[in-house]
C-alpha positions as CSV (number, residue, x, y, z in Angstrom):
1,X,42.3,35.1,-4.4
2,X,39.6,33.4,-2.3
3,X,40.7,30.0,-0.5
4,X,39.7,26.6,-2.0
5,X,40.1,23.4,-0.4
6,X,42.2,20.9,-2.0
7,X,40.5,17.9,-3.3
8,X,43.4,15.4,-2.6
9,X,42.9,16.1,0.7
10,X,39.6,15.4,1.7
11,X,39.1,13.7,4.8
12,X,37.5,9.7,3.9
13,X,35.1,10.7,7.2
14,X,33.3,13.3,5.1
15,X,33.2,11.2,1.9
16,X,31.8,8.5,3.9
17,X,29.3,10.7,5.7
18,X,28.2,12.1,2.1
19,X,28.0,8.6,0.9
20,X,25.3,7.1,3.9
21,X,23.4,10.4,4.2
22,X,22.6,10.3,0.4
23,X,22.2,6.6,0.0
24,X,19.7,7.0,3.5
25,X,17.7,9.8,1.0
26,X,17.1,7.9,-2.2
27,X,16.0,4.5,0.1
28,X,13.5,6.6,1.7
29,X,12.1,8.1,-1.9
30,X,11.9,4.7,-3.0
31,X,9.5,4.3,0.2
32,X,8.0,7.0,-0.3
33,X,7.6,6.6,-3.7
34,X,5.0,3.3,-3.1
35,X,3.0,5.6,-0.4
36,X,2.3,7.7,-2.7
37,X,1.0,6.1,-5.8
38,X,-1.2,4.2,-3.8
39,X,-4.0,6.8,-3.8
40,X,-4.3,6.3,-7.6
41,X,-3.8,2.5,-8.3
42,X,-3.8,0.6,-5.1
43,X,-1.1,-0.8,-3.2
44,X,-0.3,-4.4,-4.4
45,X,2.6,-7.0,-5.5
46,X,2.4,-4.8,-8.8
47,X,2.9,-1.8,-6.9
48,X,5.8,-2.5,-5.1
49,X,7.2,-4.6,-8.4
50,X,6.7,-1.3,-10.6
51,X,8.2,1.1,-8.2
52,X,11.5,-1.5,-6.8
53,X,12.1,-1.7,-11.1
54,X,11.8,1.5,-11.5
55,X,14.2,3.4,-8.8
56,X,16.6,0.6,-10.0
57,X,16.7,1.6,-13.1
58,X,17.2,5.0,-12.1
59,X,19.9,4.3,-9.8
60,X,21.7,2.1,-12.4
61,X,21.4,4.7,-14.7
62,X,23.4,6.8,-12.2
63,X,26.1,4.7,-11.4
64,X,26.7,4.0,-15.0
65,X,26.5,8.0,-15.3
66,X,28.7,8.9,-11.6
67,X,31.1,6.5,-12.8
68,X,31.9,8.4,-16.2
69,X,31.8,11.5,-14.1
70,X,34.3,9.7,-12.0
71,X,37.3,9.4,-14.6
72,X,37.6,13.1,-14.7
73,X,39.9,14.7,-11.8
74,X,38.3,14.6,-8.3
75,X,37.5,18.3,-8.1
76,X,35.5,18.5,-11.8
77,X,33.8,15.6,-10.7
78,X,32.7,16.6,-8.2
79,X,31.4,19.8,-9.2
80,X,29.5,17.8,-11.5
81,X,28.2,15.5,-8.9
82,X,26.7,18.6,-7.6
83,X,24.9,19.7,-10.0
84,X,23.1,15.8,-10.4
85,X,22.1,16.6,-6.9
86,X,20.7,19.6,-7.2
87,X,19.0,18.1,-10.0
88,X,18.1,15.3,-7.6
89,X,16.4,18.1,-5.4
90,X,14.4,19.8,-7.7
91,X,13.0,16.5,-9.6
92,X,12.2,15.4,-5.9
93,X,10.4,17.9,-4.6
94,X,8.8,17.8,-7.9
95,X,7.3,14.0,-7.8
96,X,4.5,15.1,-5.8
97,X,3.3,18.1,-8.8
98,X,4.3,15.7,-11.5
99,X,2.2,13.0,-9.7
100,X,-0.9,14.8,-9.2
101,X,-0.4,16.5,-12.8
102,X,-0.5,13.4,-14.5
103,X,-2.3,10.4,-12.4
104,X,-5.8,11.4,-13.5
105,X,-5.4,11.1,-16.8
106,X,-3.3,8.1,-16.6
107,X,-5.9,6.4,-14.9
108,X,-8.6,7.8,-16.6
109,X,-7.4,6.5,-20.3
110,X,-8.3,3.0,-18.3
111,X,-4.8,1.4,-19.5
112,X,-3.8,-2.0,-18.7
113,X,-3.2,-1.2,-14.7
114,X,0.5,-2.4,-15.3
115,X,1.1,0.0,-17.4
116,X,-0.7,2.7,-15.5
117,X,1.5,1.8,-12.3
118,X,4.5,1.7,-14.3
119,X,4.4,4.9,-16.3
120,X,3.4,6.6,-12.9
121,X,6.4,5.3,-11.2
122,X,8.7,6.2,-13.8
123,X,7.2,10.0,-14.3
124,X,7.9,10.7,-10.5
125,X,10.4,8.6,-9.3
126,X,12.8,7.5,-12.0
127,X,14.5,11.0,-12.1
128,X,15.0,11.4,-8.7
129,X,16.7,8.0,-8.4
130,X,18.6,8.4,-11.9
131,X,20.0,11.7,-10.1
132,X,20.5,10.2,-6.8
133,X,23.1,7.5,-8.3
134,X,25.1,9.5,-9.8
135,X,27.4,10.1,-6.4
136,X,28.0,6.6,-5.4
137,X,31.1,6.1,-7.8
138,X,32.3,9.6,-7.6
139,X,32.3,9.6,-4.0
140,X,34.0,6.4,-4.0
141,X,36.4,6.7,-6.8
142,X,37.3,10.6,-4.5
143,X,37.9,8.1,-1.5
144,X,40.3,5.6,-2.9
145,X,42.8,8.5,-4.9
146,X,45.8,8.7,-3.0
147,X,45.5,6.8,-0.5
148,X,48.1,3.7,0.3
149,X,45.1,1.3,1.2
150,X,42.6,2.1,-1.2
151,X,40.8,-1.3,-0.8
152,X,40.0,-0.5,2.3
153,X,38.4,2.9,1.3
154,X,36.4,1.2,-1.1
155,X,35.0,-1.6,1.3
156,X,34.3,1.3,3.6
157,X,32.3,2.9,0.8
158,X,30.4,0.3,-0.2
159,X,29.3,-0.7,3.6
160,X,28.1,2.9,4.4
161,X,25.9,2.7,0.8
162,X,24.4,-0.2,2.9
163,X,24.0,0.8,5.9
164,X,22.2,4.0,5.0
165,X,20.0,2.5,2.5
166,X,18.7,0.3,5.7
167,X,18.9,3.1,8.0
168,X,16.8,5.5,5.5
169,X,14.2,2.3,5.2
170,X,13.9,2.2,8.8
171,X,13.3,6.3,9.3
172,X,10.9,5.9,6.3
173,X,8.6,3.0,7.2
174,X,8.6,4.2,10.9
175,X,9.4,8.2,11.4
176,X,8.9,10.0,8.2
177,X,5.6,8.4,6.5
178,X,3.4,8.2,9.7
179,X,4.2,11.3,11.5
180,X,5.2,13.8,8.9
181,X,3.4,12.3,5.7
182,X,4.6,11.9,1.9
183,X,5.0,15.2,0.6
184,X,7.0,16.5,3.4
185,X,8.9,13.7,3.5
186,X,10.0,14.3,0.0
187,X,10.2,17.7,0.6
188,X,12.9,17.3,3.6
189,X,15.0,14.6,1.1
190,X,15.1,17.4,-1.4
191,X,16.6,19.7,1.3
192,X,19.5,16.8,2.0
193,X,19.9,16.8,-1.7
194,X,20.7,20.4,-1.9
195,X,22.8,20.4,1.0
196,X,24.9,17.6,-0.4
197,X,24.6,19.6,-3.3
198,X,26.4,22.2,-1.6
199,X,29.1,20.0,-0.3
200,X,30.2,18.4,-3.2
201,X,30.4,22.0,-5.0
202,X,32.7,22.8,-1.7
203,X,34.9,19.5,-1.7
204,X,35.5,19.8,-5.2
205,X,37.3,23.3,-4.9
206,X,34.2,25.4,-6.0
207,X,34.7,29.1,-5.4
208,X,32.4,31.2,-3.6
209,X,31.4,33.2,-6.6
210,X,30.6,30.2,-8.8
211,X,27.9,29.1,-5.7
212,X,25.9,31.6,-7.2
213,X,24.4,29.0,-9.9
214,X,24.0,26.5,-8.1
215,X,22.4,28.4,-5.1
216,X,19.7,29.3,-8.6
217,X,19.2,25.5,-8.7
218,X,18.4,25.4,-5.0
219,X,16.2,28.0,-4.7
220,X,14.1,26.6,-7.9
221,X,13.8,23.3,-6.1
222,X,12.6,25.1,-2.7
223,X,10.3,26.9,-5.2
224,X,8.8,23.8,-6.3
225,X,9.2,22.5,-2.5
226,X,6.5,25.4,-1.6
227,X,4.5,24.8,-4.5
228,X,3.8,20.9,-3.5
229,X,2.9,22.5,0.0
230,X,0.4,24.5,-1.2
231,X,-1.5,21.7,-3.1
232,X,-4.6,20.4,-1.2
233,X,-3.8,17.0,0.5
234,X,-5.2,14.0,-0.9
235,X,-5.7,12.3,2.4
236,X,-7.8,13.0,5.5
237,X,-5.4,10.9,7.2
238,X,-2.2,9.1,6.2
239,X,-1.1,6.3,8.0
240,X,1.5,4.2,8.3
241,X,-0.7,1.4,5.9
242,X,-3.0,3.8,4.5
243,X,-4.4,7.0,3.0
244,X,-7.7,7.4,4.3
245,X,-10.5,9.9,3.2
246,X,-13.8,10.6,4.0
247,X,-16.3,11.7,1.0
248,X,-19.8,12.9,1.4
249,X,-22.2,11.3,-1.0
250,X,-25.4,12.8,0.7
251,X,-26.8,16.1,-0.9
252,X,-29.0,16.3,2.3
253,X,-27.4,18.1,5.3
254,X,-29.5,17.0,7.7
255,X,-29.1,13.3,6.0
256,X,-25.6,12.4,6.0
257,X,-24.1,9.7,4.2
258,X,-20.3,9.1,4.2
259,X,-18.7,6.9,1.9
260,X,-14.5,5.5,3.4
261,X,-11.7,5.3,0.3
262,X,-8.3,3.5,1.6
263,X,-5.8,4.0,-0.7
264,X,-8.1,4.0,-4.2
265,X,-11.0,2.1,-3.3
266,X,-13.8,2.4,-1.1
267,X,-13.9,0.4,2.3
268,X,-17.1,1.4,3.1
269,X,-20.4,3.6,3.3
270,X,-22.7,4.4,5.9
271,X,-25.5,6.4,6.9
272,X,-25.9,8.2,9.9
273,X,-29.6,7.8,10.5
274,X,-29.8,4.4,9.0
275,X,-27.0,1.9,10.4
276,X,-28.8,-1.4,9.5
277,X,-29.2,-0.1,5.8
278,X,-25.8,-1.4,4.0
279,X,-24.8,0.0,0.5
280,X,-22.6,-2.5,-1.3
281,X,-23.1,-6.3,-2.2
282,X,-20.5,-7.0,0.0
283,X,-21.5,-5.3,3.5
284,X,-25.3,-6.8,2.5
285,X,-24.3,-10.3,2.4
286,X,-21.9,-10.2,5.1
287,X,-24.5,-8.3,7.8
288,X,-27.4,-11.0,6.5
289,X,-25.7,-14.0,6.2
290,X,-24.4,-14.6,9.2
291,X,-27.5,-13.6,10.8
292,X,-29.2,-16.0,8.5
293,X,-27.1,-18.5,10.1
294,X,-27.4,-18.0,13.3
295,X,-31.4,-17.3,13.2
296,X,-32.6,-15.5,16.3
297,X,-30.3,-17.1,18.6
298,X,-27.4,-14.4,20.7
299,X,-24.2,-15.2,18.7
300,X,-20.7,-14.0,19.1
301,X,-18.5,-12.4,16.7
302,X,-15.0,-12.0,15.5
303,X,-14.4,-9.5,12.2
304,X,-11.1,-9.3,10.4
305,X,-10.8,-6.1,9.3
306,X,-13.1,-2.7,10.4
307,X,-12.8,-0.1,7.0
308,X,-15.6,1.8,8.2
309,X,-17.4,-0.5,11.0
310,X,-20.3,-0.6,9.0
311,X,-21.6,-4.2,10.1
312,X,-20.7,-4.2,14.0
313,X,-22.0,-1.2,13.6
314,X,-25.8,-2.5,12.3
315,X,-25.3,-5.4,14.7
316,X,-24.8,-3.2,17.5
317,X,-28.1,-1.4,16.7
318,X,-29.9,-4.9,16.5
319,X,-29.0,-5.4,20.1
320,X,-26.1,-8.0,18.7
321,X,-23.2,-8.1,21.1
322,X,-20.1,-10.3,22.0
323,X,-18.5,-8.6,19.0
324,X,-14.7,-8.6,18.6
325,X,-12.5,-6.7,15.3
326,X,-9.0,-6.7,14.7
327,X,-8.2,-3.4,12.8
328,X,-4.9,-3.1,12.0
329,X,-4.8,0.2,11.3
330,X,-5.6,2.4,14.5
331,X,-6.1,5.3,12.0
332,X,-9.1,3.3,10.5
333,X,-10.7,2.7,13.6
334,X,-10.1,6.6,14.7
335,X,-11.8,7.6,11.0
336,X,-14.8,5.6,11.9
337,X,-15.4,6.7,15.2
338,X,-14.6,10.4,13.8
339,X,-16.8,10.3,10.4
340,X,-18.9,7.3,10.7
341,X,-21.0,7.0,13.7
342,X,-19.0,3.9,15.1
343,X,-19.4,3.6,18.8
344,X,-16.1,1.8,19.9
345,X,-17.8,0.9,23.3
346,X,-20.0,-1.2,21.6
347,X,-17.4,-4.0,20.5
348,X,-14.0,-4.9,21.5
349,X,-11.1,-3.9,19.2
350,X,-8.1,-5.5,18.5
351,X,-5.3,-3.0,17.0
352,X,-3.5,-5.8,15.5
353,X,-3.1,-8.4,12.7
354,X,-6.1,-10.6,12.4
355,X,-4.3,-13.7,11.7
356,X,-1.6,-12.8,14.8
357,X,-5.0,-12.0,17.2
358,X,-6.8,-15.2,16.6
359,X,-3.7,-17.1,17.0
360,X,-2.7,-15.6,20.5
361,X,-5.9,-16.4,22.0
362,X,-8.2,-19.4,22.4
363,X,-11.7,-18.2,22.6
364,X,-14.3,-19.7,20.4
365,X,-16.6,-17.5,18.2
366,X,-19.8,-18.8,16.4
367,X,-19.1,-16.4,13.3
368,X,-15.9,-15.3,11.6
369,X,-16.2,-12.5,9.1
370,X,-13.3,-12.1,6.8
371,X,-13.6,-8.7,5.0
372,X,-9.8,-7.6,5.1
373,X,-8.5,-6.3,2.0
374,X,-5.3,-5.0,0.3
375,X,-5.1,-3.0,-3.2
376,X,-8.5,-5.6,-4.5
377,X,-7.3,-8.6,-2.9
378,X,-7.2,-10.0,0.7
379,X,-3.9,-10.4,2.2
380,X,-2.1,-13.8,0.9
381,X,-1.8,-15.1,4.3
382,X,-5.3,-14.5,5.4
383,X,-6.1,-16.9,2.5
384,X,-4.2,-20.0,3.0
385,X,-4.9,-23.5,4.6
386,X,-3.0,-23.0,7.3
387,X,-5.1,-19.7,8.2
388,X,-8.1,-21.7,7.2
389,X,-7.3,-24.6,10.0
390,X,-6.9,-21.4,12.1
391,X,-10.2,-20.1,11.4
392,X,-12.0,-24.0,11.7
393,X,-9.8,-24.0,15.5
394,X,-11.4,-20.6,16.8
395,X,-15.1,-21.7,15.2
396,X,-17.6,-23.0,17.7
397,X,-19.2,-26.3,16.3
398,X,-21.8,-24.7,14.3
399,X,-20.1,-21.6,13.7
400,X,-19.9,-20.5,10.4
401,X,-16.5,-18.4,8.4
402,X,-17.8,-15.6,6.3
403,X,-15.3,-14.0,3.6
404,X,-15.5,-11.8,1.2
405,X,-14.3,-12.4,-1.8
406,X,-13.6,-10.1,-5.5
407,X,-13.5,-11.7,-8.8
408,X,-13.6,-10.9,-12.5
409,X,-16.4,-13.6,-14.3
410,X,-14.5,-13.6,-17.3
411,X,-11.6,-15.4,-15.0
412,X,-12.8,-16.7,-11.6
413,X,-9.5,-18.1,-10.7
414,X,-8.7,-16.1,-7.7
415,X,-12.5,-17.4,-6.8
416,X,-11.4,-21.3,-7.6
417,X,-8.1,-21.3,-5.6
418,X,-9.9,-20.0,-2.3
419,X,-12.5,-22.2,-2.7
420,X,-10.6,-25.5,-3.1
421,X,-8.5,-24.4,0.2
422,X,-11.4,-24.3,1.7
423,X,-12.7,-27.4,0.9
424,X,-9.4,-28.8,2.5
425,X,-10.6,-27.7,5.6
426,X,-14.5,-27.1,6.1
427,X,-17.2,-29.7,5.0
428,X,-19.0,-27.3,3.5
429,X,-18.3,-24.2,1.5
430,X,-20.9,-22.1,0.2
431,X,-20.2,-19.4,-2.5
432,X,-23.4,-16.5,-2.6
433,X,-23.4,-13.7,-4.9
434,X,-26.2,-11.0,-6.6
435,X,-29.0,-12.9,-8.0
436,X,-28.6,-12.0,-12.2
437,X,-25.9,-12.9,-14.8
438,X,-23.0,-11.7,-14.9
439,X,-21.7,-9.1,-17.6
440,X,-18.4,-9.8,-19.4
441,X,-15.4,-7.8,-18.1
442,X,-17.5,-7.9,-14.6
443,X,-15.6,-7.8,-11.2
444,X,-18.0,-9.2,-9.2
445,X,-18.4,-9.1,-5.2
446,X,-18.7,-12.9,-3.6
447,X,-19.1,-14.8,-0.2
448,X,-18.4,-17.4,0.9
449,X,-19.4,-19.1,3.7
450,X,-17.4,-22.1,5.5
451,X,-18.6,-24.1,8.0
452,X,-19.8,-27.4,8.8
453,X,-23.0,-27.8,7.2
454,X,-25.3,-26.2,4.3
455,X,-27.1,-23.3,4.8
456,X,-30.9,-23.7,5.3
457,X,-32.2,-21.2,2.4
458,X,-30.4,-21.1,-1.0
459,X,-31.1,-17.2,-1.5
460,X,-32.0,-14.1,1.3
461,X,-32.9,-10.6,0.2
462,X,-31.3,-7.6,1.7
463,X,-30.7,-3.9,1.4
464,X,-27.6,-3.2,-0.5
465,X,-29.5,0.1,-0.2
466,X,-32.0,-1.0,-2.5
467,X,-33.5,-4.4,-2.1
468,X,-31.5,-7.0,-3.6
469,X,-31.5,-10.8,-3.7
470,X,-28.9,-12.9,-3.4
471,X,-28.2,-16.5,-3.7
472,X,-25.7,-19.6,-3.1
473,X,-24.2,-20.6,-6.7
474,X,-24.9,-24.6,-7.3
475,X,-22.3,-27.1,-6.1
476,X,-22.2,-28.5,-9.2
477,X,-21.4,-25.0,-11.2
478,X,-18.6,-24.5,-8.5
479,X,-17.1,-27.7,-9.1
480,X,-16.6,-27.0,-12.4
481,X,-15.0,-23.3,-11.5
482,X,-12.6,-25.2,-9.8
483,X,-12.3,-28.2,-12.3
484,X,-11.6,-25.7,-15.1
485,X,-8.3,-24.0,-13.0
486,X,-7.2,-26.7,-11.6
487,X,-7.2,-25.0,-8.5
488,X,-4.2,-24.9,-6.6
489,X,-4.3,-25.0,-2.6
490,X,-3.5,-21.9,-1.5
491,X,-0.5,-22.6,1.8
492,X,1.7,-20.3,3.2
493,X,4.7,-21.3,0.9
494,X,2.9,-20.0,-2.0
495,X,-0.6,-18.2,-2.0
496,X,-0.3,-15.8,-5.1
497,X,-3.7,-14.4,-5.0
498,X,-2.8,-10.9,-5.9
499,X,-1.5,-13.0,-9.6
500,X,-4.4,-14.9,-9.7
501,X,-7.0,-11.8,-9.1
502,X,-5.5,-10.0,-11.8
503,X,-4.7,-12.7,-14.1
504,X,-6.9,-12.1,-16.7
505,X,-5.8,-8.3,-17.2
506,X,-2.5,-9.9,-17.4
507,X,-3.0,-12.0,-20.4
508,X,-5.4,-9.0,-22.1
């Protein structure tokens, strides 16, 4: 008869051990989880909203599961518990096949982007967490049987759940993502899975010829494991903010032009034989504006945010120095210099938060270009009155604050709220756009310029690669933007721009 250890014995150390080492696992999927749906539908307050609900969900659906499991005698349940974990492995190391089987043509149906974030999030990573739960009340229910201070046990229980959910944040946010990446990430929590698998089957008095099945289990989720692998990787370079990728939209060799997609949108394009030329609305207006601005006098500069360097780059060619970025993403700067042309010994960079940069130092700057984004919409607090009066401090007196700005017409409420915080702060704010009318259901690229006067001209042409006008949008048609909304002042106590940018797919 082969030996089987006896569940009423089980040391509370091992339970305990079981308990953080699991609980570590499914707080790093739920990481993860955000990471890697950001390549299809951004990375935004939605985001994170969808993919929080949905792994709790999952894991309530577990606990509600473990603790039925739970009411059976301690070695049944945890034989059970181990086969939810191998489950837990194999639907794990599955996320990244089910994601990539079924993104496209979520995406593609053009759903309300709610729903597309949602119904991604729950086809790869409700599963995994509903699995992942089940243990909790077994595990603890196994540690309080039999023992004269059962309360204690439990406490003891419910602190390591804690503690390893913060430690596996930690290890996800700072050791897994950015040096090993998403799919091995997963890949490695699918291995803990199985090995807790494993132990459970052991703890709860499993012989060794009944591993056999569950050793089947295992070795389908390495399968799958392999198979996720083998898959071509969807970015050039993940870092700890973003995926980056580089795609060539030149048919000409000899001709390259590069195009930069962060996450699920492009950042930037640029040509190698052609830096001044820019090829969106966005880079157009905010290379000629400024320059506008500051006519042919030497300026200096300070850009929040790099994407692909496409203007410091241009400026640099036009002999324009006295240029300073903060990038916070060194991976950004790296895929410019790398992909793009950039020449890093042309400007100063700042690896840091823009906001945190300006603050820490007090050099003046006759132009500030704001062109930071995250998902569509700038970071809340690069948007509030308080950054604003920021901005105005680090302005020389005729300085002028360019941002750049994204907007549906049909709404333009995102568009009002910025506009009215600005007003709090500069005398003048100037909001330029494509010359043309707008189409209904149109996101449309603004700028707007802050500072402490008008502009001179009222509309510029520019390459945007073709040639394209643009022009200032009367005060008076602006007034009633913000009239209509009611325009809040964006502050830092409340600056939901991310709600306000996608307010009108909200109410669709």
């Amino acid at each position: 008869m082969e030996k089987q250890l006896s569940p009423t014995l089980i040391p509370l150390w091992l339970l305990i051990f079981l308990q953080a080492a699991i609980s570590a696992s499914s707080l790093v999927v739920e990481i993860v989880a955000g990471r890697m749906i950001a390549p299809y539908v951004g990375m935004s307050l939605y985001t994170w909203t969808s993919v929080i609900a949905v792994v709790l969900a999952g894991f309530s659906v577990g606990h509600w599961w473990g603790g039925r499991i739970a009411a059976r005698d301690t070695g049944q349940a945890l034989r059970k518990t181990a086969w939810t974990m191998i489950a837990a492995a194999i639907f794990t190391a599955g996320a990244t096949l089910l994601l990539r089987t079924f993104a496209g043509p979520v995406v593609e149906r053009n759903v309300h982007p709610l729903v597309a974030i949602t119904a991604l999030s729950m086809l790869a990573f409700f599963l995994p967490s509903l699995f992942a739960g089940v243990p909790a009340p077994v595990l603890t229910v196994a540690a309080m049987r039999g023992r004269t201070q059962s309360e204690r046990a439990l406490g003891a229980m419910f602190a390591v759940g804690a503690i390893g959910a913060i430690v596996g944040t930690l290890m996800a946010g700072f050791v897994f993502v950015p040096l090993l990446g998403s799919v091995t990430t997963l890949l490695i929590i699918a291995a803990i899975y199985a090995l807790a698998a494993l132990m459970c089957f052991w703890l709860g008095g499993g012989s060794r010829r009944a591993t056999i099945s569950p050793l089947i289990g295992i070795a389908i989720a390495f399968l799958i494991g392999i198979s996720a692998l083998g898959l071509p990787a969807i970015c050039d370079r993940e870092s700890s903010y973003y995926c980056i990728r580089t795609v060539e939209l030149s048919d000409d060799p000899t001709d390259p032009v590069r195009l930069m997609v962060v996450d699920h949108l492009a950042h930037g394009i640029s040509a190698r034989d052609a830096p001044r030329v820019m090829f969106t609305p966005h880079a157009a207006m905010l290379d000629a504006l400024p320059r506008m601005r500051m006519g042919p006098a030497a300026f200096t500069s300070f850009h929040i945010g790099g994407g692909s360097y496409s203007v410091p780059r241009a400026w640099a060619d036009r002999g324009i120095g006295g240029v300073t970025i903060a990038e916070i993403d060194p991976e950004v700067t790296a895929a410019a210099i790398n992909d793009f042309w950039f020449d890093p010994a042309t400007v100063t960079i700042l690896h840091s938060d823009a906001r945190m940069a300006l603050r820490q130092s007090d050099k003046q700057f006759d132009v500030i270009v704001g062109d930071a984004f995250t998902d569509i919409a700038v970071p809340e607090h690069l948007v509030t009155r308080e950054f604003f009066k920021l901005v105005s401090a680090r302005l020389a007196p005729d300085g002028v604050y360019a941002m750049n700005l994204i907007d549906s017409v049909d709404s333009l409420a995102a568009l009002s709220a910025v506009v009215a915080t600005l007003r709090e702060v500069f005398p003048s704010v100037e909001v330029w756009t494509a010359a043309g009318p707008p189409q209904s259901g149109e996101r449309r690229v603004f700028v707007l310029l802050a500072s402490a006067h008008d502009s001179a001209l009222s509309a510029i042409d520019a390459r945007a690669p073709d040639l394209t006008r643009f022009q200032v949008l009367a005060t008076g048609f602006v007034d009633s933007i913000v009239e209509r909304h009611a325009a809040r002042i964006l502050t830092d106590d409340h600056a939901p721009l991310s709600y306000l940018m996608g307010f009108d797919r909200v109410v669709d």
